[in-house]
N, C-alpha and C positions, 0 to 999 in steps of 0.2 A: 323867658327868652334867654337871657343870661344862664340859667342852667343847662341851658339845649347847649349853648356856645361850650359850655364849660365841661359837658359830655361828649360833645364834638372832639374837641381838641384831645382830651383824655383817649379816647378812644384812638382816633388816628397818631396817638403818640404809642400805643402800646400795639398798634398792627402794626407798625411802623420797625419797632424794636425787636418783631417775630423777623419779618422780611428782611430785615437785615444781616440776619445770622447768614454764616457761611455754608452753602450745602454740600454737603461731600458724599459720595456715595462708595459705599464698603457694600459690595453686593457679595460678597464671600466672607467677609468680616476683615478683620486687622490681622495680618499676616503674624506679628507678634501671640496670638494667642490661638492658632491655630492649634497647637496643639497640648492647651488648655484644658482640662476636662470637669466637671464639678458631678458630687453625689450628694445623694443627703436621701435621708428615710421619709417613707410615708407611713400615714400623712406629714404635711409639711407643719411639721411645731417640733419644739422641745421639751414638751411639757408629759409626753405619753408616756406614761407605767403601765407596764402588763404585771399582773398581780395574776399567781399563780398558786398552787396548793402544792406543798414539798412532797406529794404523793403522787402527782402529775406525770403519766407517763408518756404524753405525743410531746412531740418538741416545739416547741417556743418559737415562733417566726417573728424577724425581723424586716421586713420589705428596705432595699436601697434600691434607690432609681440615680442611673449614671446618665450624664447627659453629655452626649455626643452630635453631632450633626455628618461629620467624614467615617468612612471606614479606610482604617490604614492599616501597615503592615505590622504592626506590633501589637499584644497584648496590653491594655492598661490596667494597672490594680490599682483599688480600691482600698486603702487601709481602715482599719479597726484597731481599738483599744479597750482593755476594761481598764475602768474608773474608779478607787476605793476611796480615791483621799477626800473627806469633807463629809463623809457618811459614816455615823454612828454605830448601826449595825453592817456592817458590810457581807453580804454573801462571799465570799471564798470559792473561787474556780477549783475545782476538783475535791472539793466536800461540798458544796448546796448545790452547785452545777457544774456544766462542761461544754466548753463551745464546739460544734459538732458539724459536719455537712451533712447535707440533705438526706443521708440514710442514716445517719445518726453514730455516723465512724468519728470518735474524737480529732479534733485537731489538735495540734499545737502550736504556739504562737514562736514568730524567730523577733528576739530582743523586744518582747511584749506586745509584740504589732500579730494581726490576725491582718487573711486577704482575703478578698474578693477580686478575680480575675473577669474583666470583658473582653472576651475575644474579636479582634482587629478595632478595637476600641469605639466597637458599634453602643451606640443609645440601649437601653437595656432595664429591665427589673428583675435585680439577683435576693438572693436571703441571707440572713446571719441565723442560724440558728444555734438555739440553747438547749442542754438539757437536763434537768432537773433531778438531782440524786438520791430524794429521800433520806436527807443527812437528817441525825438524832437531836442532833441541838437545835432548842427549843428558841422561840420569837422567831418574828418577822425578819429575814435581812434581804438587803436590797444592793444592787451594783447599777453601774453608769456605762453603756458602751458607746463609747464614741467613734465616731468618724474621722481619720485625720491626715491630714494633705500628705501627698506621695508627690517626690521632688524626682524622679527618675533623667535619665540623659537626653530619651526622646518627646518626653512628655511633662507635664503637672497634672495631677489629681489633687480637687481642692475639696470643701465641703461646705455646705452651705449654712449660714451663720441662723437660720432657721429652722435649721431639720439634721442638725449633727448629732445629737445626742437621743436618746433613749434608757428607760430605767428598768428592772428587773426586780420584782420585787416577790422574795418565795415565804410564805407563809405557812 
């Protein structure tokens, strides 16, 4: 009996402390982060290395999914970075590889940043690709590319703290 009473009151103590909250309804979201945006690769981890043969002649895809819910009047980008610092062997852009769009025309990056553009800043899965050069120097080297928040005047592109990164690894 005394346990009943002592479950009783626990219980109408903790329904009690749900119904109390305040309820606010954001049927469109918080006016502040409308135009907010977040990416990050699939799948969702940081853990994925594509392990590839320095002979390898299709290019290297990277899947990034941009999330949006409005389309507005401006294009949002998506930043990139390659990674070398804390890697032993580092792959080298333009001798192991070359970041490339989708026909395989080189890019170039402006002050180490790569983009990816969504057009009117719709929800979206674009690609990063790589491409592999068949350089002569021997071992395994590997690069980090990352994802990294774009502060623009109309917009933020941010990245998600579990799906920012991805590793290259050319053997």
């Amino acid at each position: 009996m005394k346990r009943s009473i002592i479950f009783l009151a626990l219980f109408t103590l903790i329904t009690l402390t749900f119904t109390a909250c305040e309820k606010r309804d954001y049927p469109g979201g918080l006016p502040e982060y409308e135009n907010v945006y977040y990416a990050g690769f699939l799948p969702w981890n940081n853990t994925t290395t594509s392990s590839v043969p320095r002979t390898q002649t299709t290019l290297i895809k990277f899947p990034v999914e941009f999330h949006s819910v409005y389309v507005r009047d401006y294009d949002a980008v998506a930043n990139y970075s390659l990674v070398s610092a804390g890697i032993a062997a580092p792959a080298i852009e333009g001798q192991d590889f070359v970041v490339t769009d989708k026909n395989g025309a080189a890019l170039t990056s402006a002050a180490g940043k790569f983009s990816l553009v969504f057009p009117q800043a719709k929800a979206k899965v674009d690609t990063i690709y790589l491409k592999v050069l068949n350089s002569a120097i021997p071992g395994t080297r590997k690069i980090e590319i990352d994802i990294i928040p774009n502060n623009g005047d109309q917009y933020s592109v941010h990245n998600f703290s579990q799906a920012y990164k991805r590793f290259l690894e050319v053997k």
